[in-house]
Backbone as JSON Lines, residues from 0, in Angstrom:
{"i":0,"aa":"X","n":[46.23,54.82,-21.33],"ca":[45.24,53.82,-21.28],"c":[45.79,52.53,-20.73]}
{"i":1,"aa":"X","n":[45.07,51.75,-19.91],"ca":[45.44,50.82,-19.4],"c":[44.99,49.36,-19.9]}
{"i":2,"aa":"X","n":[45.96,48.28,-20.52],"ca":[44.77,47.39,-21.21],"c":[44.11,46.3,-20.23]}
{"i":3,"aa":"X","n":[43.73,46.39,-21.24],"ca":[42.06,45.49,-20.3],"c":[41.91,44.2,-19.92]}
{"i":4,"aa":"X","n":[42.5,43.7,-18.93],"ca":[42.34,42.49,-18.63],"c":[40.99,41.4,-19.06]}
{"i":5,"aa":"X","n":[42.01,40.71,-19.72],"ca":[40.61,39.77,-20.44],"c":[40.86,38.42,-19.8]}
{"i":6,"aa":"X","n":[39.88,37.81,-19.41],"ca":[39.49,36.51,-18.71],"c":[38.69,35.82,-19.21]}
{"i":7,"aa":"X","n":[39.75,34.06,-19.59],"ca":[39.22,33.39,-20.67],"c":[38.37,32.65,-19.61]}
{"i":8,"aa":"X","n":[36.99,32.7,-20.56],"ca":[35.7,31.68,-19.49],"c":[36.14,30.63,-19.7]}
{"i":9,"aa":"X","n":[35.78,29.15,-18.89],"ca":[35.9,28.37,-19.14],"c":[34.79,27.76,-20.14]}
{"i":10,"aa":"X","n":[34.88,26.7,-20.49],"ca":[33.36,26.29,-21.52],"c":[32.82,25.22,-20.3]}
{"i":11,"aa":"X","n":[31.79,26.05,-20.67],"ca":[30.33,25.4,-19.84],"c":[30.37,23.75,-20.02]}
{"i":12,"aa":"X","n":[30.14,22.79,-18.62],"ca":[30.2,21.85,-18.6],"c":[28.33,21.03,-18.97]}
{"i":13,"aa":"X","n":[28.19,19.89,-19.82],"ca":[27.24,19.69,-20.05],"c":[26.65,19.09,-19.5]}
{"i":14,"aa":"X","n":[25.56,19.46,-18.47],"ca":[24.49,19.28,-17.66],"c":[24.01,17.43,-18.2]}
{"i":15,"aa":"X","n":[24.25,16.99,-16.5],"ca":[23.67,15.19,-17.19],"c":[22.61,15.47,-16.97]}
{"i":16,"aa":"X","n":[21.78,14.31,-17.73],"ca":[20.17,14.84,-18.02],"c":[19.89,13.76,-17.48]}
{"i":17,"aa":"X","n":[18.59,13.78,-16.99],"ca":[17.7,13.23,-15.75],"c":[17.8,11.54,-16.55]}
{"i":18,"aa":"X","n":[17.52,11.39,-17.11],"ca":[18.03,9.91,-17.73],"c":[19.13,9.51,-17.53]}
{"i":19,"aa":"X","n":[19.96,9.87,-17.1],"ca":[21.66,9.28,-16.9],"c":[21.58,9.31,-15.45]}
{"i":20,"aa":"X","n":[20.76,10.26,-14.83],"ca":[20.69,10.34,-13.3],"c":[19.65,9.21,-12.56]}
{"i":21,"aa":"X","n":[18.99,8.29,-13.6],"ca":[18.15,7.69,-13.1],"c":[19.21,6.41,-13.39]}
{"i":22,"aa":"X","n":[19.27,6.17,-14.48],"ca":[20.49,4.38,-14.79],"c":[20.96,4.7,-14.09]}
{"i":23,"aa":"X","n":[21.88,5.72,-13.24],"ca":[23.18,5.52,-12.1],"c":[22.14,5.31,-10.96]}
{"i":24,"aa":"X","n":[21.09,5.94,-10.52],"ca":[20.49,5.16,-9.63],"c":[20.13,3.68,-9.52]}
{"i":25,"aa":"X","n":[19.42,3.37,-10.46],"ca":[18.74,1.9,-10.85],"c":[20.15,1.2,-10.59]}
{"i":26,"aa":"X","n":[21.11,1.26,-11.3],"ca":[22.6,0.82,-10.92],"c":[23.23,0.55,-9.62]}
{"i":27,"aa":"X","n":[23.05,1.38,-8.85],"ca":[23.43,1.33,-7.77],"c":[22.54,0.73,-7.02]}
{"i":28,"aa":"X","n":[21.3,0.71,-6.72],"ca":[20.19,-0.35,-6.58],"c":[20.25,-1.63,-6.64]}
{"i":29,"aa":"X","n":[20.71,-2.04,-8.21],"ca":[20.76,-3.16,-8.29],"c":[21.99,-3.7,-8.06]}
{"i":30,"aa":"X","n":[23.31,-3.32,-7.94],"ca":[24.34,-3.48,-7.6],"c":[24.1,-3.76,-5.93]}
{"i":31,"aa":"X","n":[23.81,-3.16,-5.45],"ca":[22.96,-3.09,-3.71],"c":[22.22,-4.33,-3.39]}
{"i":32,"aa":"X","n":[21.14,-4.71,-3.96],"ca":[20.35,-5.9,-3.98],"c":[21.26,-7.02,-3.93]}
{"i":33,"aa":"X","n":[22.21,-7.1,-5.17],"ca":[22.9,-7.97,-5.15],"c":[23.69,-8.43,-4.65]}
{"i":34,"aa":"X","n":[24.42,-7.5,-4.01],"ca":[25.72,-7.51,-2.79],"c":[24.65,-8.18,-1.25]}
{"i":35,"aa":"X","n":[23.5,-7.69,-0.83],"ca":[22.5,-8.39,-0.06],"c":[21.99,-9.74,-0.17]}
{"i":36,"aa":"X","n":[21.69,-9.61,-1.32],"ca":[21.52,-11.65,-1.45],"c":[22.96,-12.41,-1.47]}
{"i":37,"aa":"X","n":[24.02,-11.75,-1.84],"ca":[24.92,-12.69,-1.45],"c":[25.39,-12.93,0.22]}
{"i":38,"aa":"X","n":[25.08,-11.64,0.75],"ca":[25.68,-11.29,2.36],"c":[24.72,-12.05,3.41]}
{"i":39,"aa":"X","n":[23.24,-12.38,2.97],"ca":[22.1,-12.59,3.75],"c":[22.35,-14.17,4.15]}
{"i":40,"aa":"X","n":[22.29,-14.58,3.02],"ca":[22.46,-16.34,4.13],"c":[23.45,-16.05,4.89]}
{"i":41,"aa":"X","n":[24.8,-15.88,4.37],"ca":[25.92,-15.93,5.54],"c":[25.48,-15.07,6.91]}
{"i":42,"aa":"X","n":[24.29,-13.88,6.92],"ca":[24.52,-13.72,8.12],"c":[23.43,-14.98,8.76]}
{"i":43,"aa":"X","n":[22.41,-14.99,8.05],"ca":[21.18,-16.6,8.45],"c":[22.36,-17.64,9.14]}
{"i":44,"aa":"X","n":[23.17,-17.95,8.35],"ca":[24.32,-19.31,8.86],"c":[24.88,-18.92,10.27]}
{"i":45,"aa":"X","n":[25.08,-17.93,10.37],"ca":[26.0,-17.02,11.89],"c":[24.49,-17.42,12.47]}
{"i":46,"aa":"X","n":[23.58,-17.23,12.85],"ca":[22.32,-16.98,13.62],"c":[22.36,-18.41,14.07]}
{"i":47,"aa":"X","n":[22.32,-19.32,14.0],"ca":[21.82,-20.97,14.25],"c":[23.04,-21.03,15.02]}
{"i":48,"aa":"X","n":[24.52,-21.08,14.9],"ca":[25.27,-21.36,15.96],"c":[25.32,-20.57,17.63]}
{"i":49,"aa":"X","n":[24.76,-19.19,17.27],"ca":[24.72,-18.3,18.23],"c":[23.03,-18.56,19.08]}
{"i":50,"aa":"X","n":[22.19,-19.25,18.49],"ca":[21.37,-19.58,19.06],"c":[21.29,-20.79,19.61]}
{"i":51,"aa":"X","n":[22.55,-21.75,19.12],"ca":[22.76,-23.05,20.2],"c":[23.36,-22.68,21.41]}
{"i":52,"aa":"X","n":[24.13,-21.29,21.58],"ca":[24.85,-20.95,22.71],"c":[23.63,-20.54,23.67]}
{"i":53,"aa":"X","n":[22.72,-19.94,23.39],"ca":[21.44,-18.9,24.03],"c":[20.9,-20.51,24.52]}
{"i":54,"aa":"X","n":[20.48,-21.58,23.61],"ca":[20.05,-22.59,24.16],"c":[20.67,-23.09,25.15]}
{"i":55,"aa":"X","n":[21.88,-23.19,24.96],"ca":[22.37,-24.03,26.35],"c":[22.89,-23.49,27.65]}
{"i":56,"aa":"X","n":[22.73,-21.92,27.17],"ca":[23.07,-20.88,28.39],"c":[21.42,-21.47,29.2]}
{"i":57,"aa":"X","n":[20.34,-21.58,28.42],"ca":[18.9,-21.82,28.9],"c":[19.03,-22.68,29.76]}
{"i":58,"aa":"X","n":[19.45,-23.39,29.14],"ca":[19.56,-25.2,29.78],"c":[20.34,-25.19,31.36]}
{"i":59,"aa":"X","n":[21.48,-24.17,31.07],"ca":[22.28,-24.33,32.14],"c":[21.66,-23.62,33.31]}
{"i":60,"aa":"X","n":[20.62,-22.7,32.97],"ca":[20.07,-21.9,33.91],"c":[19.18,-23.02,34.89]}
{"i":61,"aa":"X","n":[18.49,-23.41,33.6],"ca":[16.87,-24.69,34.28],"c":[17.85,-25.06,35.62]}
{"i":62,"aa":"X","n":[18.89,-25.93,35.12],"ca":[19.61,-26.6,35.56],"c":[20.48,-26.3,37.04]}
{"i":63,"aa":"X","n":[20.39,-25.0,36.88],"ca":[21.05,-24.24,38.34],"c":[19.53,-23.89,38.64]}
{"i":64,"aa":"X","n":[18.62,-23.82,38.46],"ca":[17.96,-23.75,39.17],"c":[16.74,-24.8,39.71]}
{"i":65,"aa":"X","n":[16.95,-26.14,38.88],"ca":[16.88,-27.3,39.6],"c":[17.57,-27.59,40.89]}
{"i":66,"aa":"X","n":[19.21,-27.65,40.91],"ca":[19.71,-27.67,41.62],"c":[19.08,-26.49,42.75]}
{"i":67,"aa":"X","n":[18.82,-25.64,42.93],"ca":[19.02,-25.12,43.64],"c":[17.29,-25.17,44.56]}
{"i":68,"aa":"X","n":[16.31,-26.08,44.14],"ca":[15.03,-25.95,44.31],"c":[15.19,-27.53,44.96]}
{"i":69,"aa":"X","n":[16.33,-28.46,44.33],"ca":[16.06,-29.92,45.38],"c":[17.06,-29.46,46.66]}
{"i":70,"aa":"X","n":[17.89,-28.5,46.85],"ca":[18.78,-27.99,48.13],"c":[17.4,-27.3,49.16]}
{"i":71,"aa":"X","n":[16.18,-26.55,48.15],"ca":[15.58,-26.21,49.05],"c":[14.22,-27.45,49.8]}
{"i":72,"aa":"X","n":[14.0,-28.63,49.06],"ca":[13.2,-29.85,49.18],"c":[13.62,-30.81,49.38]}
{"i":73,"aa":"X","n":[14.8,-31.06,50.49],"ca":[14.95,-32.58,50.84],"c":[15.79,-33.16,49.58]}
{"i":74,"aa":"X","n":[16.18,-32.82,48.57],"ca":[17.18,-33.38,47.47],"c":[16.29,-33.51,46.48]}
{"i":75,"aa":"X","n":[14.93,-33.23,46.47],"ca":[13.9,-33.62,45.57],"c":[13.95,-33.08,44.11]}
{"i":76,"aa":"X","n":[14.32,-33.1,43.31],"ca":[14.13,-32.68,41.65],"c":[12.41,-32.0,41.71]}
{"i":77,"aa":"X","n":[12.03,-30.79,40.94],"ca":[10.79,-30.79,41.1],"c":[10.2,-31.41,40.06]}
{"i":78,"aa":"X","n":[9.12,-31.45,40.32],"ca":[7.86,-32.71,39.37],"c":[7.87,-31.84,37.97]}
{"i":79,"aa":"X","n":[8.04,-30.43,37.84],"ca":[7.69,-30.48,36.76],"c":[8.77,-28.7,36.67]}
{"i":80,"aa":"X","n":[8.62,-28.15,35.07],"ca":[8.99,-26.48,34.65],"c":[8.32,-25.83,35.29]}
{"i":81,"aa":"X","n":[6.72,-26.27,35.4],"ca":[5.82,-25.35,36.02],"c":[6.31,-24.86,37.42]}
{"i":82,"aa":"X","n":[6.23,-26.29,38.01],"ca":[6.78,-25.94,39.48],"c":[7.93,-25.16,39.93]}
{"i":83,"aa":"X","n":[8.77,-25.59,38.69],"ca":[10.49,-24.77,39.26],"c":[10.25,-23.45,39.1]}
{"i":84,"aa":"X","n":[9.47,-23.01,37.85],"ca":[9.03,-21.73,38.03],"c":[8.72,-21.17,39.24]}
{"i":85,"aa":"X","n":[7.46,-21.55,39.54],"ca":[6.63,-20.53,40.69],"c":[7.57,-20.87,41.82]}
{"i":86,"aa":"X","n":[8.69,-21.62,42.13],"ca":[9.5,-21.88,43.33],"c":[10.8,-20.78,42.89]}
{"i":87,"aa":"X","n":[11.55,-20.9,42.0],"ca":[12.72,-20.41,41.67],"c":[12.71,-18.96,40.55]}
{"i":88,"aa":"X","n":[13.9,-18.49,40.5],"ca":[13.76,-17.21,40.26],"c":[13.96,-17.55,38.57]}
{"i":89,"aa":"X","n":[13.49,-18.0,37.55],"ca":[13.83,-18.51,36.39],"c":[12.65,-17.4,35.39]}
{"i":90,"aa":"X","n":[12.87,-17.13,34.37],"ca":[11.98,-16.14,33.36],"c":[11.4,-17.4,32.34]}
{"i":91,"aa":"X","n":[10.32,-16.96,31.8],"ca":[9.82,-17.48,30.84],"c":[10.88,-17.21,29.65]}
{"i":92,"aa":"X","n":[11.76,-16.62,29.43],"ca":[12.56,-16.61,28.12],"c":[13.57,-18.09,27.87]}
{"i":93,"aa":"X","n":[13.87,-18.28,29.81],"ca":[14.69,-19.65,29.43],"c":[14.3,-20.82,29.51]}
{"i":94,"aa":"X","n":[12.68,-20.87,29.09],"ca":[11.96,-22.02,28.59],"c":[11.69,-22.31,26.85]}
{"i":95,"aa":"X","n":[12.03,-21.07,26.24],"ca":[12.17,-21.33,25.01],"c":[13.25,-21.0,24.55]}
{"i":96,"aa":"X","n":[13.88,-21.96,23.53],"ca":[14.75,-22.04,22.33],"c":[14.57,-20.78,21.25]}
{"i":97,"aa":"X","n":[15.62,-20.09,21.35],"ca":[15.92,-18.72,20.65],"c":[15.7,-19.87,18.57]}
{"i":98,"aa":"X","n":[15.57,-20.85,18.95],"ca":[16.13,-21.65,17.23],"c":[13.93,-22.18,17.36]}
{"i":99,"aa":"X","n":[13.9,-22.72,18.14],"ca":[12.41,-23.4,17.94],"c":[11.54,-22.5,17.15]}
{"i":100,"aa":"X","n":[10.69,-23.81,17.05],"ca":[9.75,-23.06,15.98],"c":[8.43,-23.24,17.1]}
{"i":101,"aa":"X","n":[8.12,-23.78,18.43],"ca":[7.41,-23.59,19.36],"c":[6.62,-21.93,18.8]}
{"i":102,"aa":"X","n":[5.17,-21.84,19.04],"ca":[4.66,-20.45,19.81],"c":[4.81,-19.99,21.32]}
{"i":103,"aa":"X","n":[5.18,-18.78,21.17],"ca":[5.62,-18.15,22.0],"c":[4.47,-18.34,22.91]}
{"i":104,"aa":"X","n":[4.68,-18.22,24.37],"ca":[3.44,-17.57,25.12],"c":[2.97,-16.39,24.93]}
{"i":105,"aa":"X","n":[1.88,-15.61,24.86],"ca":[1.25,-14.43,24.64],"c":[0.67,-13.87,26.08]}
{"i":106,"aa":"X","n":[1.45,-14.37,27.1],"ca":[0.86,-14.12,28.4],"c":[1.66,-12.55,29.17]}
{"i":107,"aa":"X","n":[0.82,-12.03,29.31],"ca":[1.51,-10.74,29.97],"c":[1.69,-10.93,31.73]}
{"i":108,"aa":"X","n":[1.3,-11.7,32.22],"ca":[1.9,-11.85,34.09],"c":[2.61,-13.11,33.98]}
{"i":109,"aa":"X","n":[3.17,-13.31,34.93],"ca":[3.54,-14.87,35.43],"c":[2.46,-15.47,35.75]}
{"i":110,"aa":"X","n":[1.12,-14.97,36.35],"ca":[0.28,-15.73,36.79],"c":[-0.39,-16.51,35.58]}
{"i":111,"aa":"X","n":[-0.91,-15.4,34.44],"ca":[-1.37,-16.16,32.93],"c":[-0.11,-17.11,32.56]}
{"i":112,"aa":"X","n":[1.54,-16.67,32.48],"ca":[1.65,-17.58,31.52],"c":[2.09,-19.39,32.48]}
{"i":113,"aa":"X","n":[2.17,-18.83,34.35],"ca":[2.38,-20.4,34.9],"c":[0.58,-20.88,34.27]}
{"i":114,"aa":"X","n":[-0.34,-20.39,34.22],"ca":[-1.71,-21.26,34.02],"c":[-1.73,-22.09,33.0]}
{"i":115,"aa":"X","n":[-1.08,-21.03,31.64],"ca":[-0.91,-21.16,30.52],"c":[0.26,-22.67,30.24]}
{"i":116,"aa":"X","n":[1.33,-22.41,31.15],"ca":[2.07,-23.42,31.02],"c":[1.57,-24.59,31.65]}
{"i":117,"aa":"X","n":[0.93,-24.79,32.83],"ca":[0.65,-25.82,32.99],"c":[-0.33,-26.45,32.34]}
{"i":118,"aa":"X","n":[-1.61,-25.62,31.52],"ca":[-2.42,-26.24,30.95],"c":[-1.99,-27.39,29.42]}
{"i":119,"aa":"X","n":[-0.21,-26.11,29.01],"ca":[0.5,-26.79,28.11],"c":[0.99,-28.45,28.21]}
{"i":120,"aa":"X","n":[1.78,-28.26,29.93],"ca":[2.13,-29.96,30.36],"c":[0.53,-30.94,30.7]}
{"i":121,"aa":"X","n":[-0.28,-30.56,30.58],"ca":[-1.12,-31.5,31.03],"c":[-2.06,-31.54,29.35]}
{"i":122,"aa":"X","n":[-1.38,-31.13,27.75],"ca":[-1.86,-30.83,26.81],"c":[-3.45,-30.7,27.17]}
{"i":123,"aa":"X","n":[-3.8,-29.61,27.51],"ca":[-4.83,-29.19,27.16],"c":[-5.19,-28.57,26.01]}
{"i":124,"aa":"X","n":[-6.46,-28.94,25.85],"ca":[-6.83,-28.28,24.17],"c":[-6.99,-26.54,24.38]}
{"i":125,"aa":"X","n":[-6.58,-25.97,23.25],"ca":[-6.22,-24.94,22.88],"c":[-5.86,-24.14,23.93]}
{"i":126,"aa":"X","n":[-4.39,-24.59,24.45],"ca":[-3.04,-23.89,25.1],"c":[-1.96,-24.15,23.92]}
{"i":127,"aa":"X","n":[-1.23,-23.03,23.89],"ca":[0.04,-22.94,23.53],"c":[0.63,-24.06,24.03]}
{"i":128,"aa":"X","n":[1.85,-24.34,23.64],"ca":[3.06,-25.11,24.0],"c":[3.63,-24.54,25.06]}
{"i":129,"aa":"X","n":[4.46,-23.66,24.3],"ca":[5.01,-22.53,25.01],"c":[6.67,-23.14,25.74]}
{"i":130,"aa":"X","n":[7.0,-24.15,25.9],"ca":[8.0,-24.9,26.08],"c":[9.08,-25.4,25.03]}
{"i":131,"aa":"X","n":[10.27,-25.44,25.05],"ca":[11.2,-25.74,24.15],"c":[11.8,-26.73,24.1]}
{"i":132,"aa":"X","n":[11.74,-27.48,26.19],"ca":[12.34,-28.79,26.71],"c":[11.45,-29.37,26.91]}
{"i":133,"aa":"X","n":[11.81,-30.68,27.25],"ca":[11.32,-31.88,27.62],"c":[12.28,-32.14,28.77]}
{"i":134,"aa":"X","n":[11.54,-31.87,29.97],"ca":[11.94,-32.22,31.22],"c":[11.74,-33.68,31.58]}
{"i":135,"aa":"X","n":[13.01,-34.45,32.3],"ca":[12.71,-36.07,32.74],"c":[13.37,-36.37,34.38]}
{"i":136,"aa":"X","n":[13.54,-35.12,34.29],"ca":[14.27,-34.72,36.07],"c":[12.8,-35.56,36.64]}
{"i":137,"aa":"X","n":[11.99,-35.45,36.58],"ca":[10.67,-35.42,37.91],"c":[11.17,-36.85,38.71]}
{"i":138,"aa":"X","n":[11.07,-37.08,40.08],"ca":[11.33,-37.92,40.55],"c":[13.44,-38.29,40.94]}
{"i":139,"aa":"X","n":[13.96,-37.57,40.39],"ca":[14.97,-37.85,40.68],"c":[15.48,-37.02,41.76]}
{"i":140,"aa":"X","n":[16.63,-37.36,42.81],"ca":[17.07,-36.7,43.8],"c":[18.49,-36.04,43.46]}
{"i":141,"aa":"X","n":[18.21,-35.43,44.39],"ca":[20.33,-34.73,43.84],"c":[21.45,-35.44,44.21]}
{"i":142,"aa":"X","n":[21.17,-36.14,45.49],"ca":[22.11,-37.16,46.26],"c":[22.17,-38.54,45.58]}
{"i":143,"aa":"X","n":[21.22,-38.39,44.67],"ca":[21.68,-40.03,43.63],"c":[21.51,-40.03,42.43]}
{"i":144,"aa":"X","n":[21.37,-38.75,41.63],"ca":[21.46,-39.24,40.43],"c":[22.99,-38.59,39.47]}
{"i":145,"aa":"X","n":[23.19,-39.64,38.81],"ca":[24.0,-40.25,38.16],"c":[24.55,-38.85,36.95]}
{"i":146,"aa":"X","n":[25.98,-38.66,37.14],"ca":[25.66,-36.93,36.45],"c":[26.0,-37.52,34.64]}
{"i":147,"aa":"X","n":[25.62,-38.85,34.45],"ca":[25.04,-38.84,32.91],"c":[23.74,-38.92,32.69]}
{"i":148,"aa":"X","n":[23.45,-39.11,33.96],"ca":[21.56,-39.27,33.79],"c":[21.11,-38.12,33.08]}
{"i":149,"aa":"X","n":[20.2,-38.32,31.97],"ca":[19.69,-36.69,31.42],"c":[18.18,-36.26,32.18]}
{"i":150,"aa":"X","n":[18.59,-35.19,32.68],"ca":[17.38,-34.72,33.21],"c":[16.45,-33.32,32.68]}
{"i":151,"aa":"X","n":[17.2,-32.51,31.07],"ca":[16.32,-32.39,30.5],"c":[16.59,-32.38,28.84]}
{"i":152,"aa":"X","n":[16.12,-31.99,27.82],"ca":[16.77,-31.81,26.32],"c":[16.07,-31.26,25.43]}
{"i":153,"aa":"X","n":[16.18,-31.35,24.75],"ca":[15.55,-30.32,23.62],"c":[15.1,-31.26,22.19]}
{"i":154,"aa":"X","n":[14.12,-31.14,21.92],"ca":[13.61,-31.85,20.71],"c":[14.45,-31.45,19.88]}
{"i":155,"aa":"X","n":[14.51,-32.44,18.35],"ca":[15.42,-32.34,18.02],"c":[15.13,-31.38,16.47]}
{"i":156,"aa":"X","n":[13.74,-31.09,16.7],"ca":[13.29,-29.77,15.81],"c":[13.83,-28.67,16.17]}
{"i":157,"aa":"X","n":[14.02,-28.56,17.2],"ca":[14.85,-26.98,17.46],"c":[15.77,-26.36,16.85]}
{"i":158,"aa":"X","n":[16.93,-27.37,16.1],"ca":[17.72,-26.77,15.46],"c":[17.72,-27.47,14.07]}
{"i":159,"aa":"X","n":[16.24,-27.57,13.35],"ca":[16.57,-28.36,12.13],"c":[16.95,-29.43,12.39]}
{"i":160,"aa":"X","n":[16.7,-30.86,12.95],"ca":[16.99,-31.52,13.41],"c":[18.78,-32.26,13.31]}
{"i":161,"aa":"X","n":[19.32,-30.87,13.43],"ca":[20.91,-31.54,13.13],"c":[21.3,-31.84,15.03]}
{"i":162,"aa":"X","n":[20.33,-31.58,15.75],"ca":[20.93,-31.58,17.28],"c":[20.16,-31.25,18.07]}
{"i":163,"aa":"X","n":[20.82,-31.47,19.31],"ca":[20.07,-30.61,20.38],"c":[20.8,-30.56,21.53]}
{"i":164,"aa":"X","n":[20.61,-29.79,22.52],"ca":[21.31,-29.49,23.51],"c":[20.66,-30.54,24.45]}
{"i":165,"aa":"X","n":[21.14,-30.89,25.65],"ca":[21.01,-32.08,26.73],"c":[22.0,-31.17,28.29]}
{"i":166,"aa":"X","n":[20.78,-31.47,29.29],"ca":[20.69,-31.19,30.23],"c":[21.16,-32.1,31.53]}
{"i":167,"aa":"X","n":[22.26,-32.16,31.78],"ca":[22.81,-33.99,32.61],"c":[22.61,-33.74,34.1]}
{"i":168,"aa":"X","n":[22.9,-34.95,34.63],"ca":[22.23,-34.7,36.46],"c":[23.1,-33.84,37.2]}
{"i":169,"aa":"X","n":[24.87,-33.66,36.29],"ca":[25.68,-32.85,37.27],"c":[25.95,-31.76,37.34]}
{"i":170,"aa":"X","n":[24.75,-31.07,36.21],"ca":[24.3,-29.84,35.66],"c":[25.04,-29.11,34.25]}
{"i":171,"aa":"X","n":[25.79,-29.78,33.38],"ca":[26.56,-29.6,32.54],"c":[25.31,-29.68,30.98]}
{"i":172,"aa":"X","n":[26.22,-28.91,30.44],"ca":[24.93,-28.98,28.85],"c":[26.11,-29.61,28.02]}
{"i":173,"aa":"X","n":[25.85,-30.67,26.85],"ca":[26.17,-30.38,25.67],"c":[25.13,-30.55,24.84]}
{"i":174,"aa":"X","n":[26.17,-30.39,23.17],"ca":[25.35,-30.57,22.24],"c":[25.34,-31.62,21.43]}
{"i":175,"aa":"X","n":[24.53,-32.53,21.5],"ca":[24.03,-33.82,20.7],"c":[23.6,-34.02,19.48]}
{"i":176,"aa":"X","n":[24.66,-34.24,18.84],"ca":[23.42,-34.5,17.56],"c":[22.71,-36.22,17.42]}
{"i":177,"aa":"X","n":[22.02,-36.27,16.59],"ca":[20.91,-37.37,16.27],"c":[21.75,-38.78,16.33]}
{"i":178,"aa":"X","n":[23.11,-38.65,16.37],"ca":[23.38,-40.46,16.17],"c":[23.9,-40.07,17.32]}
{"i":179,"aa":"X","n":[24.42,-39.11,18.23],"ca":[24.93,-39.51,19.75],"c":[23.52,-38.99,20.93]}
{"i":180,"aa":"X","n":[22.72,-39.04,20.67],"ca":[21.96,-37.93,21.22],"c":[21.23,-39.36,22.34]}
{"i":181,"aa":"X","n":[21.22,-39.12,23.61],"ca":[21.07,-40.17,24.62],"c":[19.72,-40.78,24.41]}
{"i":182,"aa":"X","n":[18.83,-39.92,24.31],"ca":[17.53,-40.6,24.17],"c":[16.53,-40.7,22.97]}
{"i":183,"aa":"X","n":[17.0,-39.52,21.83],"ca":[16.59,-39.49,20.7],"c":[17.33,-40.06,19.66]}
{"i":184,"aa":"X","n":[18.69,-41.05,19.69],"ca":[19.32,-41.75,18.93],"c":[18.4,-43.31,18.6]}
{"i":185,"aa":"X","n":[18.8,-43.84,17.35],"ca":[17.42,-44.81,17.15],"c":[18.51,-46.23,18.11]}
């Protein structure tokens, strides 16, 4: 006879019960939530500096493409955004501030939103804004103006009023805040 191999079971492990499986959820949930409200402003704080860069990349665009609209007019600055538009190759995105609290245009062609924009510069009642700058180029030439002259800037709501970007005659951007800011300083 051969003996009989005996094989000790292990003891049965005790099944967690749906109540212990729910607190480790709720737990981890709220552990989750909380790790988010601490992470969320800091990424909010990152967003406002990276949207002064988008602003003044904007600015620098207007700005090359001012320049490049008085090379095609006798040195002339044009009269207005509207105009540099329908002359130069510029998008409606780099008329607004990625930080403003402006409404967007809701215009689907260039043709609605130049109508749209100009009805904005001549404030007509119920047009959008749709603009982020305040253009002061109109009337100035390329052959004489002065490269501190500001020829465009940004209200100083755009960024919570800690600043704003500024647009100069020799096509350079910085950023201004409220006690250096050329034309919005008291």
């Amino acid at each position: 006879m051969t003996p009989a191999i005996t094989r000790e079971i292990p003891p049965a492990r005790p099944r967690r019960s749906a109540g212990r499986l729910l607190v480790w959820a709720v737990a981890i949930i709220v552990i989750g939530g909380m790790l988010i409200s601490v992470l969320l402003p800091s990424l909010c704080k990152a967003r406002e500096p990276a949207n002064r860069v988008k602003c003044a990349a904007n600015l620098k665009q207007i700005g090359l493409a001012i320049t490049q609209y008085a090379q095609e007019n006798g040195g002339h600055f044009p009269p207005s955004l509207v105009v540099l538009m329908k002359h130069e190759d510029i998008t409606l995105e780099c008329l607004v501030c990625p930080s403003s609290n402006d409404e967007r245009l809701s215009a689907t062609t260039t043709d609605e939103a130049l109508a749209d924009l100009s009805a904005a510069e001549r404030n007509a009642p119920g047009h959008k804004h749709g603009l982020s700058y305040v253009y002061v180029g109109s009337g100035m030439q390329l052959k004489t103006v002065a490269a501190s002259a500001v020829v465009a800037y940004e209200p100083l709501e755009n960024h919570n009023g800690q600043g704003g970007n500024v647009l100069f005659g020799d096509g350079h951007v910085d950023w201004m805040t409220k006690s250096n800011h050329p034309i919005l300083s008291p």
